[in-house]
DRENROGU-193749 format. One record per atom (N, C-alpha, C): z, y, x. Coordinates in steps of 0.02 Angstrom, whole numbers, padded with zeros to 5 digits, always signed. Atoms other than C-alpha are relative to their C-alpha. Layout:
N
ZYX ...
This chain:
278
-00001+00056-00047 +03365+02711-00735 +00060-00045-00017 -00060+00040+00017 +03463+02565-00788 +00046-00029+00056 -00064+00018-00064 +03620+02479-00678 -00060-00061+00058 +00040+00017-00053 +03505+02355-00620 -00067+00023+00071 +00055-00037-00049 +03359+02456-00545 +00050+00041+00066 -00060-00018-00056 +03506+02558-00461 +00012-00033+00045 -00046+00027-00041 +03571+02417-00378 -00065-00037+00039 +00044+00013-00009 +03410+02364-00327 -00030+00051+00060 +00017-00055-00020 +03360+02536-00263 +00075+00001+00063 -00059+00001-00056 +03538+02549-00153 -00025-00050+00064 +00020+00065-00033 +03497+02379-00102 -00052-00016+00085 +00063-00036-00029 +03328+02436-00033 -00005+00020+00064 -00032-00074-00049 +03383+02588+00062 +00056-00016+00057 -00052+00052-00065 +03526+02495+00154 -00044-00047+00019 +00054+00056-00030 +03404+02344+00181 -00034+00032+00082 +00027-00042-00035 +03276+02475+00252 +00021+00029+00063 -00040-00043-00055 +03410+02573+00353 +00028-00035+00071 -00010+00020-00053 +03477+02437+00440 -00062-00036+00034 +00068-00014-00049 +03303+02380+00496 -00017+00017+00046 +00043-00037-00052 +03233+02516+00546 +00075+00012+00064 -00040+00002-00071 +03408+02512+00663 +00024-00053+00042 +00004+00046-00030 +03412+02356+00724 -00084-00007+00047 +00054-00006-00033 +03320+02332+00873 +00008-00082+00056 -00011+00062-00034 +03301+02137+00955 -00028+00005+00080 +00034+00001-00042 +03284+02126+01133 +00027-00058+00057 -00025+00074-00029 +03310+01961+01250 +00057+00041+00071 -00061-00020-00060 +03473+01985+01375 -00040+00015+00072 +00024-00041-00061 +03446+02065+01553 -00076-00027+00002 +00051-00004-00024 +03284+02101+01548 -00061+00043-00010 +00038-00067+00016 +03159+02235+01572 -00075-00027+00029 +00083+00032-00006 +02951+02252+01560 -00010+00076+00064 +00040-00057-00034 +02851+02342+01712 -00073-00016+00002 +00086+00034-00023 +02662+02358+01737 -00006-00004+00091 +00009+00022-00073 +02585+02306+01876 -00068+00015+00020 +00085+00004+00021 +02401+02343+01933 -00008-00032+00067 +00040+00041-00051 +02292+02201+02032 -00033+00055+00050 +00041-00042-00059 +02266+02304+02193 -00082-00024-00006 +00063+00020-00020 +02082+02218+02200 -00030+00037-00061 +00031+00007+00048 +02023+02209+02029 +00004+00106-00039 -00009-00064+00027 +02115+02384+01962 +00016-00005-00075 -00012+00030+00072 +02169+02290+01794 +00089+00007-00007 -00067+00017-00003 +02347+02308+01733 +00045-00026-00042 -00031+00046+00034 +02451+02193+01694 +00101+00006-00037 -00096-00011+00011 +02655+02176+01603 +00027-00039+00037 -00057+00054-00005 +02779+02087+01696 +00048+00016-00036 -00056+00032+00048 +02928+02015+01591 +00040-00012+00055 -00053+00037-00066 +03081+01983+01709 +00068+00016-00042 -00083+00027+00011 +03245+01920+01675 +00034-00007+00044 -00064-00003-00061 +03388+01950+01793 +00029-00080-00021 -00042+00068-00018 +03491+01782+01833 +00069+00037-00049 -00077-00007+00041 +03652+01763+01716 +00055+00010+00033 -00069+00007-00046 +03794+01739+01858 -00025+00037+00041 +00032-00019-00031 +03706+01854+01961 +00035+00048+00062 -00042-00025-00085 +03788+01895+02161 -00070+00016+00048 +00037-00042-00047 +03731+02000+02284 -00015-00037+00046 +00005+00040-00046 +03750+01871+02410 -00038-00067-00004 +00062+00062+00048 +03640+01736+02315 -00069+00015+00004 +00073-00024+00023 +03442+01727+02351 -00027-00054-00060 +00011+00009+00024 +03380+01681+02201 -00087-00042-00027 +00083+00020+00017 +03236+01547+02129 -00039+00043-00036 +00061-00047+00062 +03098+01634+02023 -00034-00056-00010 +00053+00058+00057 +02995+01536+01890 -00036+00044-00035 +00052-00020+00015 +02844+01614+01864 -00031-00032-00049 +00039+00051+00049 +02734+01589+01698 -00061+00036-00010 +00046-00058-00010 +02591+01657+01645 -00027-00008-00095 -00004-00010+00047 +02536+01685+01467 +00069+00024-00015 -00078-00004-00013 +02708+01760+01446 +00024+00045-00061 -00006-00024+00057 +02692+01848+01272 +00017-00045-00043 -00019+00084+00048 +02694+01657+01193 +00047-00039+00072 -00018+00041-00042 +02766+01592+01358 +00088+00012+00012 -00069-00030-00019 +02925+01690+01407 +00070+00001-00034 -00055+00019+00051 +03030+01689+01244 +00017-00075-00017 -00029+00085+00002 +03005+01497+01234 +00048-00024+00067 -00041+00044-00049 +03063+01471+01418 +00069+00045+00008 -00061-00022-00038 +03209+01608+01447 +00038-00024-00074 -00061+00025+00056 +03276+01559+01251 +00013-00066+00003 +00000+00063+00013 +03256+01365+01285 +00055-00006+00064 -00046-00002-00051 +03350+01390+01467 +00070+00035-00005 -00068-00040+00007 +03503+01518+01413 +00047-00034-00005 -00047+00058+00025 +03619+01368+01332 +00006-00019+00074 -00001+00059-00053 +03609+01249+01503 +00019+00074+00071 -00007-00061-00037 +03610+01425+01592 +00065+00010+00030 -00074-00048-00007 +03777+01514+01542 +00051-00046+00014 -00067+00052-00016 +03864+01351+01531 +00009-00056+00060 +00010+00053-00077 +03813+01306+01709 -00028-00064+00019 +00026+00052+00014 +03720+01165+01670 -00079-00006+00039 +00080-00030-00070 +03550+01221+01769 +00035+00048+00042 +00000-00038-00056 +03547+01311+01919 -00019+00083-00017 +00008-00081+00035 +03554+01519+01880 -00081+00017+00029 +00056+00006-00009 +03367+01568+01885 -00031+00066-00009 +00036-00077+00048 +03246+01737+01868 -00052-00014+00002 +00050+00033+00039 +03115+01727+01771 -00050+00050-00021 +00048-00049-00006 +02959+01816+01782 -00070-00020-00036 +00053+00017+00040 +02819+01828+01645 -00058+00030+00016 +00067-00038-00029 +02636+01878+01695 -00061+00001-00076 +00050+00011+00058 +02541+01930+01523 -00064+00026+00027 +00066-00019-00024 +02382+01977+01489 -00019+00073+00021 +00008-00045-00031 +02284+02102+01556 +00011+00073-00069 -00022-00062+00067 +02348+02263+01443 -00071+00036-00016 +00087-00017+00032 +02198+02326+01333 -00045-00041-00004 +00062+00037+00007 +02108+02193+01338 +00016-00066-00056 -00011+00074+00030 +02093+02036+01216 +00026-00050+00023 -00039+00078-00025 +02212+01894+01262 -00038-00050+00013 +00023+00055-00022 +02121+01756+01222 -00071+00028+00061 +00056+00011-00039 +01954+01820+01331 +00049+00031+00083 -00022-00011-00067 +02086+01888+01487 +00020-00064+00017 -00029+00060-00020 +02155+01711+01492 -00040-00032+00029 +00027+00017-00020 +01995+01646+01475 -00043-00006+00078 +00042-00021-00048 +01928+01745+01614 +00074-00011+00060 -00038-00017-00052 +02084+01748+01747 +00039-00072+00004 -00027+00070+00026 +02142+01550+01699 -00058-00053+00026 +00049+00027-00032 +01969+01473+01739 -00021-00020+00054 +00026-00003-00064 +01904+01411+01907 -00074+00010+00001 +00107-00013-00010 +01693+01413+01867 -00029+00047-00064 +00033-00053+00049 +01603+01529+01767 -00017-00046-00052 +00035+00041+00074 +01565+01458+01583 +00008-00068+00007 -00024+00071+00005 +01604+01307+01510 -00040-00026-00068 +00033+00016+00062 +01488+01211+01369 +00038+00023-00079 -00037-00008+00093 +01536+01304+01191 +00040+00074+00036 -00050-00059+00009 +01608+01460+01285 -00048+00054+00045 +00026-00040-00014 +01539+01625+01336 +00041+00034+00080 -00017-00019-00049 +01576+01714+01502 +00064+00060-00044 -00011-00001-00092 +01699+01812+01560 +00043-00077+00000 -00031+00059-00011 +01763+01657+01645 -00010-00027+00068 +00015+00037-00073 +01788+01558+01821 +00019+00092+00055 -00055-00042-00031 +01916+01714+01891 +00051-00029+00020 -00050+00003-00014 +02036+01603+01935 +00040+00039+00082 -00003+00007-00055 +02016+01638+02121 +00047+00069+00019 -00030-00059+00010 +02063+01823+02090 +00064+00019-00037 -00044-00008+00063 +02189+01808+01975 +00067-00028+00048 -00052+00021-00071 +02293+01699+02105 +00026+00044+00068 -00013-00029-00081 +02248+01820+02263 +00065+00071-00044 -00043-00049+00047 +02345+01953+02109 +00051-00013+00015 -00069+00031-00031 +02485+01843+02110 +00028+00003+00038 -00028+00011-00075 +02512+01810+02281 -00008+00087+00048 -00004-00075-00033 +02478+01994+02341 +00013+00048-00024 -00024-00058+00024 +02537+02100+02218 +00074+00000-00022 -00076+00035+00034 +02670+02008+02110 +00038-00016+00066 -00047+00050-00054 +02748+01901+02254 +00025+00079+00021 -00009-00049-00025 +02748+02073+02350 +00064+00026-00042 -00038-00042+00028 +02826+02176+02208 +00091-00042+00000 -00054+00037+00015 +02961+02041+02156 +00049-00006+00043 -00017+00011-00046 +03002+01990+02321 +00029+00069+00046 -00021-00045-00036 +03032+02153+02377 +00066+00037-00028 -00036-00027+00038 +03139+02213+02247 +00067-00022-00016 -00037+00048+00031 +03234+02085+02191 +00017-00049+00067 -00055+00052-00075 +03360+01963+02298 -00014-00092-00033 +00031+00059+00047 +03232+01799+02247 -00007-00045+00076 +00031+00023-00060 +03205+01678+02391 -00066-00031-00022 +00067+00010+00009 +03027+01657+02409 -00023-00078-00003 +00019+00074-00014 +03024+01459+02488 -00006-00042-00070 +00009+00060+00068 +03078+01404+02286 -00031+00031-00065 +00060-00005+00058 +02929+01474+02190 +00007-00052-00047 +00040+00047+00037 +02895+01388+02030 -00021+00029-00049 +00030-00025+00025 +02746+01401+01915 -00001-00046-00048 -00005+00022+00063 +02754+01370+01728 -00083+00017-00042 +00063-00023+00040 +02581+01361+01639 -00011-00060-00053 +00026+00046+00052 +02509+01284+01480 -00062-00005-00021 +00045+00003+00030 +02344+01237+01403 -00036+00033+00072 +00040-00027-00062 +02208+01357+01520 +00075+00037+00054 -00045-00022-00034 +02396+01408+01578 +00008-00052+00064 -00014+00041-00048 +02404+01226+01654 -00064-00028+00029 +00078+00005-00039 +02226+01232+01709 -00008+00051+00060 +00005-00038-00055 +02255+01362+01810 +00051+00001+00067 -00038+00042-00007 +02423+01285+01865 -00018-00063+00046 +00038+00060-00020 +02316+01132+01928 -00039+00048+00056 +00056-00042-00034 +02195+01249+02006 +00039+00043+00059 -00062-00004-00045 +02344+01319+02128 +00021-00040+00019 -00024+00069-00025 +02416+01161+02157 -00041-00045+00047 +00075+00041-00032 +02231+01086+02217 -00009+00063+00063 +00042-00055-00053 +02180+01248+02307 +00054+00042+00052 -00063-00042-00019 +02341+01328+02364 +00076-00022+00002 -00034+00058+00026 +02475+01226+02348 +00080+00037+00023 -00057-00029-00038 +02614+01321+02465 -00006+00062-00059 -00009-00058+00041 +02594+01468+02340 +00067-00013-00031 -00098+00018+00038 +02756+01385+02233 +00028-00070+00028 -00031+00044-00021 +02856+01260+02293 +00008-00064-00063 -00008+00044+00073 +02879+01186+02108 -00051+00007-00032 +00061-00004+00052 +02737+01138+01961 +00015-00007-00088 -00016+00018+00079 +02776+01135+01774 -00072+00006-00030 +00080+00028+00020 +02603+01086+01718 +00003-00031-00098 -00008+00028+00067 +02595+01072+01515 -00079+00025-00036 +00084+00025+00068 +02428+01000+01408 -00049+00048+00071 +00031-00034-00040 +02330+01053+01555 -00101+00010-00015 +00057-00011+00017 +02145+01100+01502 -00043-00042+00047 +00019+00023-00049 +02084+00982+01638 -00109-00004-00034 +00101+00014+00029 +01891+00975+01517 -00024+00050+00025 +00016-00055-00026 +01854+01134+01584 -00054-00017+00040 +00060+00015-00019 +01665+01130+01640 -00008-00056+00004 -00008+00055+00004 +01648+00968+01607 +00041-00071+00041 -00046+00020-00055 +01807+00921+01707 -00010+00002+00084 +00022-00023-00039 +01766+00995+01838 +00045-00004+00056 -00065+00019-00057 +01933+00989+01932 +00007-00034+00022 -00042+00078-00050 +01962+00809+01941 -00052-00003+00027 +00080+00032-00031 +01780+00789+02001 +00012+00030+00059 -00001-00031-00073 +01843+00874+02168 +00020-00054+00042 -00052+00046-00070 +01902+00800+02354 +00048+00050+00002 -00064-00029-00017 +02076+00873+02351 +00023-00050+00045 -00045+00049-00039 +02196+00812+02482 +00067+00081+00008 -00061-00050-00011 +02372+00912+02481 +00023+00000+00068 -00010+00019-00066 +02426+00940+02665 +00090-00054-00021 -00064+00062+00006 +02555+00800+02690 +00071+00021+00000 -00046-00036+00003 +02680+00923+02730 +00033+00032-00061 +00005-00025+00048 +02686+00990+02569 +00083-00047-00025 -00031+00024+00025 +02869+00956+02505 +00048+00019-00093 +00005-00025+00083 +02867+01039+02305 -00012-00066-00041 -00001+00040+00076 +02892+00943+02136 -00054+00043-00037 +00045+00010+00043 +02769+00920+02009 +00008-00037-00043 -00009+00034+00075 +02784+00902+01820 -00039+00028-00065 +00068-00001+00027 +02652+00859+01722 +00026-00031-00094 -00024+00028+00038 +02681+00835+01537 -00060+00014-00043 +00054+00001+00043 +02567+00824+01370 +00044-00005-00079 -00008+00019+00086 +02593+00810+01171 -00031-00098-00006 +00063+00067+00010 +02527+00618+01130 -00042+00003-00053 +00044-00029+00038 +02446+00690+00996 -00065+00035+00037 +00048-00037+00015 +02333+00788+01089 -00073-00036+00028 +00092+00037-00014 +02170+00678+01096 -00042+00017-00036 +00041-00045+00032 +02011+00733+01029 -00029-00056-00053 -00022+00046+00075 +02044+00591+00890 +00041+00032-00044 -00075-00043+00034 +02195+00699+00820 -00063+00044-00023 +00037-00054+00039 +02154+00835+00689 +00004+00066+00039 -00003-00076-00017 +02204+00991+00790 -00033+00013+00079 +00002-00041-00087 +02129+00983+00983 -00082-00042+00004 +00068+00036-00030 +01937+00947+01041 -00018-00046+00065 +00022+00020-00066 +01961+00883+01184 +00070-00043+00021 -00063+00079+00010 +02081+00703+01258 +00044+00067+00063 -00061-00045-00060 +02221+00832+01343 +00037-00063+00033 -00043+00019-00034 +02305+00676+01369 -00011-00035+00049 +00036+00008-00067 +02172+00602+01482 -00019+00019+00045 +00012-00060-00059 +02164+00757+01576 +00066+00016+00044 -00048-00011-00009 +02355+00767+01599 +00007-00079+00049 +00000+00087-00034 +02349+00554+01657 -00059+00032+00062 +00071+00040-00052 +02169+00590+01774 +00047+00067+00038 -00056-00061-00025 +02290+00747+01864 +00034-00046+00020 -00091+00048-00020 +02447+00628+01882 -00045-00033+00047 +00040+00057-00049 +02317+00493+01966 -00025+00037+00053 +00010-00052-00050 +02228+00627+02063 +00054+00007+00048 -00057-00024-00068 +02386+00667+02152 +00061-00057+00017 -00031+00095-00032 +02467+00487+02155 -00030+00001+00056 +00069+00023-00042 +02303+00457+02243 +00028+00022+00088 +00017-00045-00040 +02343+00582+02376 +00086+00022+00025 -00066-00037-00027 +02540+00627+02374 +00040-00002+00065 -00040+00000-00047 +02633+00686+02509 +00070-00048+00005 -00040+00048-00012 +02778+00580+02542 +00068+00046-00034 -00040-00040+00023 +02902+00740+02525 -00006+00013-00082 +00016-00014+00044 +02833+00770+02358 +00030-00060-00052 -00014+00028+00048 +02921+00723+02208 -00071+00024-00080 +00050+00002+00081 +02791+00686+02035 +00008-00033-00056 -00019+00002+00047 +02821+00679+01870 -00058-00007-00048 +00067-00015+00049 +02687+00645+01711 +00061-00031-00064 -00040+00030+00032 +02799+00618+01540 -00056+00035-00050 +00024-00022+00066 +02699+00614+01383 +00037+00016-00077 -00053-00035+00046 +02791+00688+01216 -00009-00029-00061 +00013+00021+00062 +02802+00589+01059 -00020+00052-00038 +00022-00048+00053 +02730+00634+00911 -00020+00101-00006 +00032-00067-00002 +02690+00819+00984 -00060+00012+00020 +00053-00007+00005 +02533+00895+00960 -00020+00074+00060 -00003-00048-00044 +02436+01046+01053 +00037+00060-00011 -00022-00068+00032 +02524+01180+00936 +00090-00010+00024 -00058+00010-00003 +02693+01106+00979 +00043-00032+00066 -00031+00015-00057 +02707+01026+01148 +00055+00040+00046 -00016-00009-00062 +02744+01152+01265 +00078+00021+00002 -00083-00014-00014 +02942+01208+01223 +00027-00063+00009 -00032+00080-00035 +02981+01017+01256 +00003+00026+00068 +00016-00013-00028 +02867+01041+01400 +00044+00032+00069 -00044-00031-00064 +02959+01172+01482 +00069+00023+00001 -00086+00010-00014 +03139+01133+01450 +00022-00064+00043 -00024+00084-00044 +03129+00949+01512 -00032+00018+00078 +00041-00033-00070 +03010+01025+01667 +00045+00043+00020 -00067-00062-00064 +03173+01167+01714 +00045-00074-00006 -00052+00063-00002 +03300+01026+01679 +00007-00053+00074 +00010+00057-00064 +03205+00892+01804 -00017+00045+00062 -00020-00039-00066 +03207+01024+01930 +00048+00036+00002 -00058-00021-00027 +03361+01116+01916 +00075+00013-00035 -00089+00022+00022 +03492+01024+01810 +00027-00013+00028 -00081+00023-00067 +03655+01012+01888 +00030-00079-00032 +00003+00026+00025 +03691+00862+01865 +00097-00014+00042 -00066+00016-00002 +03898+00811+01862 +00024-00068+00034 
């Protein structure tokens, strides 16, 4: 064996070693399951303890949901503005998919409000259940455990994340107090959402922020469908209709597409609700 293969081979073996001992894991924060009392499905939560974190402090929660692609974009895009006090200290709670099952068809099915949609197969149109989950299992667990005040809910969703996002906001609206709404799937049964009579009770005093890629029209090479006329007929929808207390937001995103919007999305969406501002 000549000097080079040697050094090659060392190389290797240290490479290898530290590897397999390095182990990456995001600051305070641990995974539990959870199972939908109704359904009997169980799910991961993701939670992140608050950075400055006092006993005497009740704490917001920002709920997301896809939270396997969702969670590492929002607690690594928030840490910076975090530690250096620049946002408001926050815990942060991820709701993935249902464990054992295929992602994309649990999304499909628990993200949806109507059964089937032209070009897609059932399961689908669970949203209704997927929410009563939320609100009676999660809220429960979180809220009980943890020192979170309940009144400043906010819910982070994207794509069928911000379709389902919309679909809370229209149907339920007191569920979070805050909306981070990104590329919201609004085509869904052939837009089926905006085609409703919503009216928010007037009382209703939660922010809402609605954002998009400007890329994503179903002119662009990567998305079938105009996200950004679904994200605009949403904003108008609830112009149409807003409470007076209610602050609303719609900011479209240069040059980002559907593969790339949403870490804009949901750094400028925590920012415009809970930068400190000097």
């Amino acid at each position: 064996m000549n000097f080079i293969k040697v050094i090659l081979l060392i190389s290797s073996v240290i490479s290898g070693h530290a590897f397999s001992q390095s182990n990456f894991s995001l600051p305070r924060t641990e995974i539990v399951e959870i199972v939908d009392s109704n359904t009997k499905r169980i799910y991961e939560l993701h939670i992140q303890h608050p950075r400055h974190f006092s006993k005497e402090h009740k704490y917001p929660v920002v709920y997301m949901t896809d939270s396997l692609y969702t969670f590492p974009i929002v607690t690594g895009a928030a840490r910076f503005p975090i530690n250096f006090k620049k946002m408001e200290d926050l815990m942060f709670v991820g709701i993935s998919w249902q464990k054992g099952h295929h992602g994309g068809l649990s999304r499909q099915r628990d993200y949806t409000p109507t059964p089937s949609s032209p070009g897609f197969k059932d399961p689908s149109g669970k949203a209704h259940e997927h929410l009563e989950f939320i609100r009676n299992d999660i809220f429960q667990y979180i809220e009980g455990k943890y020192n979170t005040d309940p009144t400043r809910r906010t819910y982070i969703g994207n794509s069928f994340g911000g379709l389902f996002g919309s679909y809370i906001l229209l149907n339920s609206p007191e569920s979070f107090r805050n909306y981070i709404i990104g590329s919201p799937s609004m085509w869904w049964d052939n837009d089926f959402m905006t085609k409703q009579d919503y009216k928010i009770d007037p009382s209703y005093e939660g922010a809402v922020y609605i954002s998009v890629g400007e890329l994503e029209t179903k002119y662009s090479k990567g998305t079938n469908n105009d996200m950004v006329l679904g994200a605009r007929t949403l904003f108008s929808l609830l112009k149409k209709n807003k409470p007076s207390a209610m602050d609303l937001e719609l900011r479209v995103i240069p040059h980002a597409n559907h593969e790339t919007a949403f870490p804009t999305v949901a750094i400028q969406g925590l920012w415009w609700l809970f930068g400190v501002m000097e």
